[in-house]
N, C-alpha and C positions, 0 to 999 in steps of 0.2 A: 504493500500500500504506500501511494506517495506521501511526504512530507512525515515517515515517522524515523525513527533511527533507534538503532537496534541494539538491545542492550544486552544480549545475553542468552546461549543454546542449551536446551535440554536435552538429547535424545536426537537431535537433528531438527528439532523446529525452533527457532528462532523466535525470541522475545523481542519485539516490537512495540514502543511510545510514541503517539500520533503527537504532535508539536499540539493539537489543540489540549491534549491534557492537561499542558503546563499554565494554559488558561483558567481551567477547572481550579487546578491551587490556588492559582492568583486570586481566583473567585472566591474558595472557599479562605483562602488566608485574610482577606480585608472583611469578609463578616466574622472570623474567630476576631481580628483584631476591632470590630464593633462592638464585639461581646467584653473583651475582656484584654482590651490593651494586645499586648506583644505575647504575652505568657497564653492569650486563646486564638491567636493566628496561630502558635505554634502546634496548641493541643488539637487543634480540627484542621491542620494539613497532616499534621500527624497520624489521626484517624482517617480522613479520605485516603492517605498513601498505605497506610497500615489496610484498609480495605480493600483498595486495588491489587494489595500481593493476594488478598483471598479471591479476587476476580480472576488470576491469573492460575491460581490452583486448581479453582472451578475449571478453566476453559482446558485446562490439561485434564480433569478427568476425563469432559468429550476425547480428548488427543487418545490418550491411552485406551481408553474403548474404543475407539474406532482403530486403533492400531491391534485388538482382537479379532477385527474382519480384514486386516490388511490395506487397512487406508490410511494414507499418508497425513500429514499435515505440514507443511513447508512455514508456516510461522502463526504468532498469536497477536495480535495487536490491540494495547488498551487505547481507547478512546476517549470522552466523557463519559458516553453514555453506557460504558463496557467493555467488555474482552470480547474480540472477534477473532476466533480460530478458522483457519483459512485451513479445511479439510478439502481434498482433494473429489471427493464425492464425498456424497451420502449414501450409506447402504439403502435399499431397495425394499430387503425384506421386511417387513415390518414390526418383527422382533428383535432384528437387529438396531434399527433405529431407534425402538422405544431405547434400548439399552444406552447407547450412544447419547440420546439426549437427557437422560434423566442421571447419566453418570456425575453432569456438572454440579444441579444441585444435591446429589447425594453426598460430592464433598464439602458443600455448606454446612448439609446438616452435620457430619462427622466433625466440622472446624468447629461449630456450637458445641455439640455436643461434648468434644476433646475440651474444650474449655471452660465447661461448664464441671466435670469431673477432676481435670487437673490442678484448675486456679480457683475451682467455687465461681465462677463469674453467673451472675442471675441471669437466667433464661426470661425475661420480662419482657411481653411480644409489646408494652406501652409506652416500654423505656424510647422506643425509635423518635420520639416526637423533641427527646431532653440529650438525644446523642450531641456529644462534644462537647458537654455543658461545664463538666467535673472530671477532672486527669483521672480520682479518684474511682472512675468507674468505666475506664478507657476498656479494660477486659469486658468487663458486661457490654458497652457498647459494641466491641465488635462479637462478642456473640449473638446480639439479637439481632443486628445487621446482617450476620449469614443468616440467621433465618427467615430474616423478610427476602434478601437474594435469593432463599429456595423459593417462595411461598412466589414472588415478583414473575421467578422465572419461569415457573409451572403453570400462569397464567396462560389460556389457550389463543394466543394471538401468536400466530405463524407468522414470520420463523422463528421464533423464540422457542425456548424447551417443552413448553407444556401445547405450544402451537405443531410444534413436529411430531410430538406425542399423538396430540389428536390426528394426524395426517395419517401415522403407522395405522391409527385404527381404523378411520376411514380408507385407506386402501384396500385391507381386507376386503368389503360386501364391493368398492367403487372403483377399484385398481389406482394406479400411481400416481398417474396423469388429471385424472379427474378428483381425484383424493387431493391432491396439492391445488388445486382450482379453487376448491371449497372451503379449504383451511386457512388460503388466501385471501378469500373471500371474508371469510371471520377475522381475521386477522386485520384487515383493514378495517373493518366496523371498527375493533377494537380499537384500533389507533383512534378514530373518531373520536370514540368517547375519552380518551387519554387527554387529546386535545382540547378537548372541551372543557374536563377538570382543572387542565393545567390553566388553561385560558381564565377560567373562573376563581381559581385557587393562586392564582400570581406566581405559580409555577415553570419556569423558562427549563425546567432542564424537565419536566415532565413532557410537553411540548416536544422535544426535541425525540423523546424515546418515541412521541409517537410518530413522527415525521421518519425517521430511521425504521419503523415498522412497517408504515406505509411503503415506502419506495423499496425494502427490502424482499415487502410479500408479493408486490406486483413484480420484483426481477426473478424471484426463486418462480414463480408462475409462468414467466415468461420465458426462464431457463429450461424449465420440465417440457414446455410445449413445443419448444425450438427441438429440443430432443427427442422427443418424440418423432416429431417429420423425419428422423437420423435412422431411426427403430430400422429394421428390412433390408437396409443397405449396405452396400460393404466399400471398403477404399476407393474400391477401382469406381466404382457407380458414379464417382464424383471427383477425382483428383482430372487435373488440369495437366492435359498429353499434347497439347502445343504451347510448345515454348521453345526460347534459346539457350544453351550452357554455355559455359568457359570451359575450356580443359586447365589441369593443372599447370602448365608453364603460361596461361595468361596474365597481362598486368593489367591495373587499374586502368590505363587506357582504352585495352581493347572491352573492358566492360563496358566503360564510358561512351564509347560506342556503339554498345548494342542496347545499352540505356536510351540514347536518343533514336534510335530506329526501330525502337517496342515498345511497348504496354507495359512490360514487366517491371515488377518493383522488388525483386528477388530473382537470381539466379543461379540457379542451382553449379556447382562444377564436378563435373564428370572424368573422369580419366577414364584410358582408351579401352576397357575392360567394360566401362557404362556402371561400375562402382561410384556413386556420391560420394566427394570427399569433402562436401560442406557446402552452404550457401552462402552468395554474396549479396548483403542489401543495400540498397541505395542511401542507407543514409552510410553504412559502413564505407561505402565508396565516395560519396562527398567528401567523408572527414579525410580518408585518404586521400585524395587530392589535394584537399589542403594542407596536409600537414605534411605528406610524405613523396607526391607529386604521381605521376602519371607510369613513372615507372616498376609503382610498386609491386611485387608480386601480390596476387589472388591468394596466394596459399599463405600469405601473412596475416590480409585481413578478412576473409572471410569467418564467419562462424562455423567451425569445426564440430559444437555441438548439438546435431541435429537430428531426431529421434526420426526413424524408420518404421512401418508398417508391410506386413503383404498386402499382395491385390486381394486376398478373400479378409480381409480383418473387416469386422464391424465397425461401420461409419461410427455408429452413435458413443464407442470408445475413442475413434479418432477427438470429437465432438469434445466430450468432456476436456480430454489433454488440451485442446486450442482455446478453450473459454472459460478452466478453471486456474488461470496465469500460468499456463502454461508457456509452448514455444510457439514461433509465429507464423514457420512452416512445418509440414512431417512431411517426411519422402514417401511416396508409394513405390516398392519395389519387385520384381519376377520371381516368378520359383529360383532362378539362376542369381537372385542378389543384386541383378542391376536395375538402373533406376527407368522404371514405367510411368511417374507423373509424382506429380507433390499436390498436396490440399494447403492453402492457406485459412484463414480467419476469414478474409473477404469472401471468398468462392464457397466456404461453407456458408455463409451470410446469404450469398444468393440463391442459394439449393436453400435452404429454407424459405424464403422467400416465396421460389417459385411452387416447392409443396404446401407453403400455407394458401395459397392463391388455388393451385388446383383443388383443396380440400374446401375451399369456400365457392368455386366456379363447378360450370356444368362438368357431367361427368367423371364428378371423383372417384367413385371405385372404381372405376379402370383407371385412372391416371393415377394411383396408389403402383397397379400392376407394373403400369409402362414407364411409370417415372425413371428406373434405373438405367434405364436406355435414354430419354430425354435428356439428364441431368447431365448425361457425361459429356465431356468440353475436349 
């Protein structure tokens, strides 16, 4: 995510601070310092940062459950309004996912409840209204704080924990795709009313959760259904079979070249075997003219690391790697390893496109049948 910087790896996923966080302090440091001079900016940035570390344990439970079904997480990022773990998917199943999302708040409750056995700290669901008030009661603070973070997050507004929950169940009797429509769908009411509260209650940062709920439930909705059109297909149905290469002894010039005499914004380089040995993009080929001039070898600046597919692989795999920050091309390759076509982000943009257009125009069930012949470029 832009604009955060990264503090710190657990296991291979990266701890990530969005710069508006440091807002949030700022925020909450001049109301402790309204309260109580210098000594309560200190004690209520204390407690928002002392809460954010249990934001960030919460968001590694998901990590670690979902590292149960074998899905990745490449980093966590606090924000104001949270921890957002950047899981590479989301399981499918629907008892995988309850597991996955309900792991977060399970470690709230185990932070409460550890604390409430280890330190005595009161478990007092009233106390949240007096948090930051008394240093003297900073443990009971953040115990009853994990427990409104469970009780907050188990709320059924999708994507949130207790809105994914609802989806796993609804997919059951509705399947995936129409499961995540509906939960969406709830999820945005929900913000509604968040907004409303917030509007009414002079609440700016309740507001905010609900704005980050809306535009979230309408992309994870928007994300399932692009995928979907993806379902039936396989690499070849859809990677891009005209185009130009570089061979390995090209230099920046001769790209430069075939930049202005093409479409392409990527080019693949092939050695004489038709083995990919990386892509060259056009902004990598600017900076190299600038900096290093026209004679630079191809096999300097190209990106070397670029993930590979067969002609039979499932689009809707491709699909996920290119829109969940992934990379910006994948190569489509032969039985024999050499290269038959590449999909980028764009090209898959327009194959869905043109499937959601058939699926609303005449004739969609056959154009479901014929689209993999259609679609290929």
């Amino acid at each position: 995510m832009g604009w955060s910087i990264k503090l710190f790896s657990i296991g291979g996923t990266a701890v990530r601070i969005h710069f508006t966080f440091f807002l949030l302090l700022a925020f909450y440091g001049v109301v402790g310092w309204n309260r109580g001079g210098a000594s309560g900016a200190i004690l209520l940035v204390t407690l928002i940062t002392l809460l954010f570390a249990c934001v960030v344990l919460h968001e590694f439970g998901h990590v670690f459950a979902a590292r149960l079904y074998g899905i990745r997480t490449s980093d966590v990022t606090l924000l104001p309004i949270g921890g957002i773990a950047s899981l590479e998917r989301m399981p499918e199943k629907p008892a995988q996912e309850i597991v996955v999302a309900l792991a977060g708040p399970a470690v709230n409750v185990v932070i409460a409840f550890g604390l409430a056995f280890l330190l005595g700290a009161r478990l007092d669901l009233t106390q949240m209204a007096r948090l930051g008030q008394d240093p003297l009661t900073l443990v009971d603070d953040i115990a009853v704080a994990n427990l409104w973070l469970c009780l907050f997050n188990l709320i059924p507004a999708f994507p949130m924990d207790g809105g994914r929950v609802l989806r796993a169940l609804l997919a059951i009797p509705l399947g995936y795709t129409r499961a995540t429509r509906v939960a969406a769908t709830i999820g945005q009411a929900l913000a509604f009313a968040f907004a409303l509260l917030g509007l009414l209650g002079g609440n700016p940062l309740l507001i905010l959760i609900a704005v980050f709920i809306f535009l979230a439930a309408s992309g994870e909705a928007g994300y399932v259904q692009a995928r979907e059109y993806t379902r039936g297909y396989l690499a070849a149905h859809a990677m891009i079979t005209s185009y130009q290469t570089l061979s390995p002894s090209a230099t920046a010039d001769d790209a430069a070249n075939l930049l202005l005499r093409t479409t392409q914004q990527e080019f693949p380089v092939v050695d004489g075997a038709g083995t990919m040995r990386g892509v060259l993009t056009r902004d990598a080929l600017i900076a190299a003219l600038q900096k290093t001039g026209g004679g630079t070898p191809v096999l300097d600046i190209m990106d070397r690391d670029v993930p590979t597919v067969p002609e039979n692989a499932c689009l809707d795999h491709v699909f996920q790697r290119l829109q969940r920050g992934g990379p910006r091309i994948v190569g489509v390759v032969d039985p024999q390893g050499r290269l038959a076509g590449y999909i980028t982000a764009e090209n898959m943009t327009e194959l869905i496109m043109i499937q959601s257009s058939r699926a609303a125009g005449p004739g969609a069930a056959a154009g479901r049948a014929e689209g993999g012949r259609a679609i290929r470029q």
